[in-house]
matplotlib code that plots the C-alpha trace (Angstrom):
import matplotlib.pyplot as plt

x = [96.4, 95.7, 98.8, 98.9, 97.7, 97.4, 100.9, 102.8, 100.7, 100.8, 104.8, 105.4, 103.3, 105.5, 108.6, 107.2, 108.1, 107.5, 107.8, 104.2, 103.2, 100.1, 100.1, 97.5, 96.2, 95.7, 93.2, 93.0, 89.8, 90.2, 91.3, 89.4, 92.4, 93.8, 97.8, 100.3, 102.4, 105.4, 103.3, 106.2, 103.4, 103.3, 102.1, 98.7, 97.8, 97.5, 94.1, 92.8, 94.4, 92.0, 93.7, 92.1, 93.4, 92.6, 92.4, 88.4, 87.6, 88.9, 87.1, 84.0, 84.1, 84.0, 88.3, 90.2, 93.6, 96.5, 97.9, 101.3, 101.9, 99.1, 98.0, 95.9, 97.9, 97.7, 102.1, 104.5, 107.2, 109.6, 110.7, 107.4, 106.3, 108.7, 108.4, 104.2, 105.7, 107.4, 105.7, 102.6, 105.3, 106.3, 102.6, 101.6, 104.3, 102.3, 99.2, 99.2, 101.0, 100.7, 102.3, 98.8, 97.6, 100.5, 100.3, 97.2, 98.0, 101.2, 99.0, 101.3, 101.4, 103.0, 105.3, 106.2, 106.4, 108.7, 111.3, 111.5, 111.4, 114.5, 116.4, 116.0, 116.5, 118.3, 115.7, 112.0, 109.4, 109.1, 112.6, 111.9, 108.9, 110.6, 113.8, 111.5, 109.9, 113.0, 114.1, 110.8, 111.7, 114.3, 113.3, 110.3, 112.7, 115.0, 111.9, 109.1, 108.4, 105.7, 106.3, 107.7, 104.6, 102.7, 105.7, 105.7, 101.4, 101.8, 104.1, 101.7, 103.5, 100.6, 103.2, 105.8, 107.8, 107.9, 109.0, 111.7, 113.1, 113.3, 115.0, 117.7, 118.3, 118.6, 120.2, 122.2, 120.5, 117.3, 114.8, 115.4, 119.3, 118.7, 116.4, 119.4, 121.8]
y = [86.4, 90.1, 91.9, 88.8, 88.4, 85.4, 86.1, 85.5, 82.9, 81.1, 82.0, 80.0, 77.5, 77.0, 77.0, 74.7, 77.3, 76.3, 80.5, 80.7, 77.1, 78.6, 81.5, 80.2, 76.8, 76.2, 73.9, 72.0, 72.3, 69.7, 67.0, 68.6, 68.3, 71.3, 71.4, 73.6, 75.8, 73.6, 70.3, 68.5, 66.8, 67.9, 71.7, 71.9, 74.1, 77.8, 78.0, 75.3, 76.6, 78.1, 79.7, 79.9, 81.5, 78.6, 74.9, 74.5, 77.3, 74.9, 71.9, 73.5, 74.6, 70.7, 69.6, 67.0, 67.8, 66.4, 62.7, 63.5, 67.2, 66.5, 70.4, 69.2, 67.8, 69.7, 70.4, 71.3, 72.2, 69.2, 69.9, 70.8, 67.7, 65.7, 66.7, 66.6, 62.8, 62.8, 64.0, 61.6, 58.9, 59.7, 60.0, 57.3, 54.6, 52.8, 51.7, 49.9, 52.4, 52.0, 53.9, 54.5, 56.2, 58.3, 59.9, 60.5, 62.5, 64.5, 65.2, 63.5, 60.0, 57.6, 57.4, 60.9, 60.5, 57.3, 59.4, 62.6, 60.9, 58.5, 61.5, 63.6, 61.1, 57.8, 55.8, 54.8, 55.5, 52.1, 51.6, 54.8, 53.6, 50.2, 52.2, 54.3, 50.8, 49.4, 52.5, 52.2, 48.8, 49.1, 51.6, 49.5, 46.6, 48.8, 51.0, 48.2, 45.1, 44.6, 41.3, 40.6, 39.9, 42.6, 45.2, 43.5, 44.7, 47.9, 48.7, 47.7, 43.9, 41.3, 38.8, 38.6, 36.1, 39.2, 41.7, 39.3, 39.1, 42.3, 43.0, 40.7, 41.8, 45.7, 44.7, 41.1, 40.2, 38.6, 41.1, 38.6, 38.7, 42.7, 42.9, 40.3, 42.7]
z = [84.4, 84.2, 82.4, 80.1, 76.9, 74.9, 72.7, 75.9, 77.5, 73.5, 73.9, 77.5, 76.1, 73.2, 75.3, 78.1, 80.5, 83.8, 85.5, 84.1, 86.0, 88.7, 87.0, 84.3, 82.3, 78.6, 77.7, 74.3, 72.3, 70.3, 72.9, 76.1, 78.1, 79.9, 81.3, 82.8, 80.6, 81.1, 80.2, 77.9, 75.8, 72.2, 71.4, 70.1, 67.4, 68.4, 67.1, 69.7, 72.8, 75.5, 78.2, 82.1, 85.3, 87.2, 86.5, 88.1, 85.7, 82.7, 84.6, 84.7, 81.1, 80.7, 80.4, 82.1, 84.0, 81.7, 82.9, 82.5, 83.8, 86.1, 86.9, 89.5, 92.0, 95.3, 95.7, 93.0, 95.2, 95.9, 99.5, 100.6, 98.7, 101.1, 104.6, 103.7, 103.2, 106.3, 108.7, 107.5, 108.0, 110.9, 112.3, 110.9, 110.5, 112.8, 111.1, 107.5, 105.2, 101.5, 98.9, 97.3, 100.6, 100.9, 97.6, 98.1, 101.2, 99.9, 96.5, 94.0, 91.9, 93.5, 91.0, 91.5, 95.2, 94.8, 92.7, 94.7, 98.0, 97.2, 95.7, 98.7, 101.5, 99.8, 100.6, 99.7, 101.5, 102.5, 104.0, 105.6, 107.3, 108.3, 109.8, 111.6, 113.0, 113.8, 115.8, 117.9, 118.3, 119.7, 122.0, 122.6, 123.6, 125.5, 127.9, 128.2, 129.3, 126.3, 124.7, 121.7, 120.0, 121.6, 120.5, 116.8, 116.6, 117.9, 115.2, 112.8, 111.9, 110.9, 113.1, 115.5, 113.1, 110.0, 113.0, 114.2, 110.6, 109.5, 113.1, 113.0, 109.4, 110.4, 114.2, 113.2, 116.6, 117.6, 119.3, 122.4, 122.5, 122.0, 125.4, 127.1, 126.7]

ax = plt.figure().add_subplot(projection="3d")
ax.plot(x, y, z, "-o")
ax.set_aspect("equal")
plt.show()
């Protein structure tokens, strides 16, 4: 914040201008909340605008992060936020993915992570995470001798009969007639 002073933190505020996002947080007096300089929510009155050069600064002084410009999320930048998502995914397509827990783990809403992710890559995380199965699969089909059962567990299918669906819908073949070939 140093070489600011309030008339030009007060001035990105007013234009929502998101080159001043990191660089400080204004915090409302009269609502206790405390947002980005680009927060799109309606401008407060000049006169009950607190500004911090960090958001635990404005926590400890006793304000909430803002719900919808969210300045405590741990990644603003939308690539980074992305291959954070897929490299979890890719790690851990495995095991029982929700969208909750990866949020969590990229450090945005899942709502946020929902959008970005299907702009970037054309899909949702979820049919990423199923096409990363069914590659697996049928490498798993192809390489081992593991049944079809055992192969629909280790990729983290409750039961073989939900494997072999989703399979023969991505494949138009049975996991069986793929091994036969």
């Amino acid at each position: 914040m140093s070489g600011l002073n309030n008339e030009v933190m007060w001035n990105a505020v007013e234009s929502c201008d998101e080159n001043y996002d990191g660089v400080f947080i204004y915090a409302v007096k009269s609502t206790r909340i405390c947002c980005k300089p680009s927060c799109k929510s309606r401008i407060p009155l000049k006169e009950n605008v607190a500004y911090y050069p960090s958001l635990s600064l404005a926590i400890n002084d006793g304000y909430r992060p803002c719900k919808r410009c969210q300045p405590d999320l741990l990644h603003s930048n939308e690539e980074e936020i992305i291959l954070s998502a897929k490299q979890f995914i890719e790690k851990e397509f495995r095991s029982c993915l929700t969208l909750d827990r990866l949020a969590l783990e990229v450090g945005v809403s899942k709502f946020h992570l929902q959008r970005l992710f299907k702009k970037s890559t054309g899909l949702s995380p979820l049919e990423f995470v199923n096409k990363l199965k069914m590659i697996e699969a049928k490498r798993l089909l192809r390489d081992t001798e593991d049944t079809i059962t055992e192969i629909a567990h280790n990729l983290g299918f409750k039961g073989s009969s939900h494997f072999s669906s989703m399979f023969r819908h991505h494949y138009s073949s049975t996991p069986t007639s793929f091994r036969k070939r």
